[in-house]
RODO-988879 format. One record per residue (C-alpha): residue number from 1; residue in three letters; x, z, y. Coordinates in steps of 0.001 Angstrom, whole numbers, padded with zeros to 6 digits. Layout:
BEGIN
{NUM; ALA; {X; Z; Y}}
...
This chain:
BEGIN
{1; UNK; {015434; -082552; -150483}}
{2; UNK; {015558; -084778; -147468}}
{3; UNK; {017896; -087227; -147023}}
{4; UNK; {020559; -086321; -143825}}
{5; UNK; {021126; -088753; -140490}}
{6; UNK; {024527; -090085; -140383}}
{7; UNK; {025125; -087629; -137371}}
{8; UNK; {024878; -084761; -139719}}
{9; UNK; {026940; -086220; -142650}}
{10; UNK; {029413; -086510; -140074}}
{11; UNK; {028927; -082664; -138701}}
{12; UNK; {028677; -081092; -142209}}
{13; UNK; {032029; -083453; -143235}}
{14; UNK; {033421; -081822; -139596}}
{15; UNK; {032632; -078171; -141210}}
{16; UNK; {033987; -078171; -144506}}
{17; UNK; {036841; -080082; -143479}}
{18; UNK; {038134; -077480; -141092}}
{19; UNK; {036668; -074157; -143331}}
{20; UNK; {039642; -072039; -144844}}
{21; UNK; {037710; -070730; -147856}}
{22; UNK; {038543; -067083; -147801}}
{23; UNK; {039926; -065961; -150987}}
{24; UNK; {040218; -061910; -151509}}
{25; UNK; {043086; -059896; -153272}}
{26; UNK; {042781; -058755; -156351}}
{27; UNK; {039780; -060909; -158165}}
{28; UNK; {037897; -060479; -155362}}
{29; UNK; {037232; -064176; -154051}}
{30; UNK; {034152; -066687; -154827}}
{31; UNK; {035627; -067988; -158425}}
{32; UNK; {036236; -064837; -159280}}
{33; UNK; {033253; -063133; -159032}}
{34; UNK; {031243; -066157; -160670}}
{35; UNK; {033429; -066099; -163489}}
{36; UNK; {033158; -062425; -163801}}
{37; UNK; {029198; -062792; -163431}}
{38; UNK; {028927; -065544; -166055}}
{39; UNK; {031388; -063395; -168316}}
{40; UNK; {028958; -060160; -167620}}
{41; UNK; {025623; -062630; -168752}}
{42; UNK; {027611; -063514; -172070}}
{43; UNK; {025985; -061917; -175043}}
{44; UNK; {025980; -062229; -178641}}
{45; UNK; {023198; -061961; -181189}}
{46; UNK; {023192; -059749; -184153}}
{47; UNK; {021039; -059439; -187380}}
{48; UNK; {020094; -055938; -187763}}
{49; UNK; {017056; -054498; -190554}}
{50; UNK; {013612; -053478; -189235}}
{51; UNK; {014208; -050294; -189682}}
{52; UNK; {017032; -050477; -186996}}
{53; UNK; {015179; -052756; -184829}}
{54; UNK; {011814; -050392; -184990}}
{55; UNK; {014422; -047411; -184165}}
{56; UNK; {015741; -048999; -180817}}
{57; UNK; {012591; -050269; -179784}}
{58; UNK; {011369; -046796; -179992}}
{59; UNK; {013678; -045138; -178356}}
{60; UNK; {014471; -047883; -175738}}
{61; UNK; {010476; -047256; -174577}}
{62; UNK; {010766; -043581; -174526}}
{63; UNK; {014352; -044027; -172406}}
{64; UNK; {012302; -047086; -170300}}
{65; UNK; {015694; -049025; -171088}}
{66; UNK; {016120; -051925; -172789}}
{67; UNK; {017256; -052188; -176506}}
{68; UNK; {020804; -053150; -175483}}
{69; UNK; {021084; -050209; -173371}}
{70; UNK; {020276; -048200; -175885}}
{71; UNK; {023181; -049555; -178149}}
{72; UNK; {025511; -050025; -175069}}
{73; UNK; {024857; -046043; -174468}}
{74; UNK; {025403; -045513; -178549}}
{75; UNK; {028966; -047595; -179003}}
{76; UNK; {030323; -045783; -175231}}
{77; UNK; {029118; -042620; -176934}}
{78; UNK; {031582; -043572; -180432}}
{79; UNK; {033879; -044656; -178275}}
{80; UNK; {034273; -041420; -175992}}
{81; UNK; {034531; -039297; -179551}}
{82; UNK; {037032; -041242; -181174}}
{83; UNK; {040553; -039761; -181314}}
């Protein structure tokens, strides 16, 4: 990355000292939607039998999904049935 002239320290300085970030209502604003993308990347890892793990892989190729797909569409599906 070059390195900037003193003339455009000054000019970028000039910028971001009179920017207003804009912020939107309702979650809708820069931090905001990074948190809600790094929240939407969060996982977590489960130990499941070959069996299981045969069984999604299966039918995640004949759905051309991905195995968590598959069990996203599988818990919505409990979850829609339960009482």
């Amino acid at each position: 990355m070059p390195d900037l002239t003193e003339e455009e320290y000054d000019a970028l300085d000039e910028k971001w000292t009179n920017t207003t970030p804009k912020v939107g209502p309702n979650g809708t604003g820069f931090f905001a939607r990074r948190k809600a993308a790094l929240a939407a990347q969060a996982a977590r890892s489960i130990t499941v039998d070959s069996f299981t793990a045969d069984y999604l892989l299966t039918k995640a190729i004949a759905a051309h999904k991905t195995p968590a797909d598959i069990i996203g569409d599988m818990v919505q599906k409990e979850i829609a049935a339960a009482p």
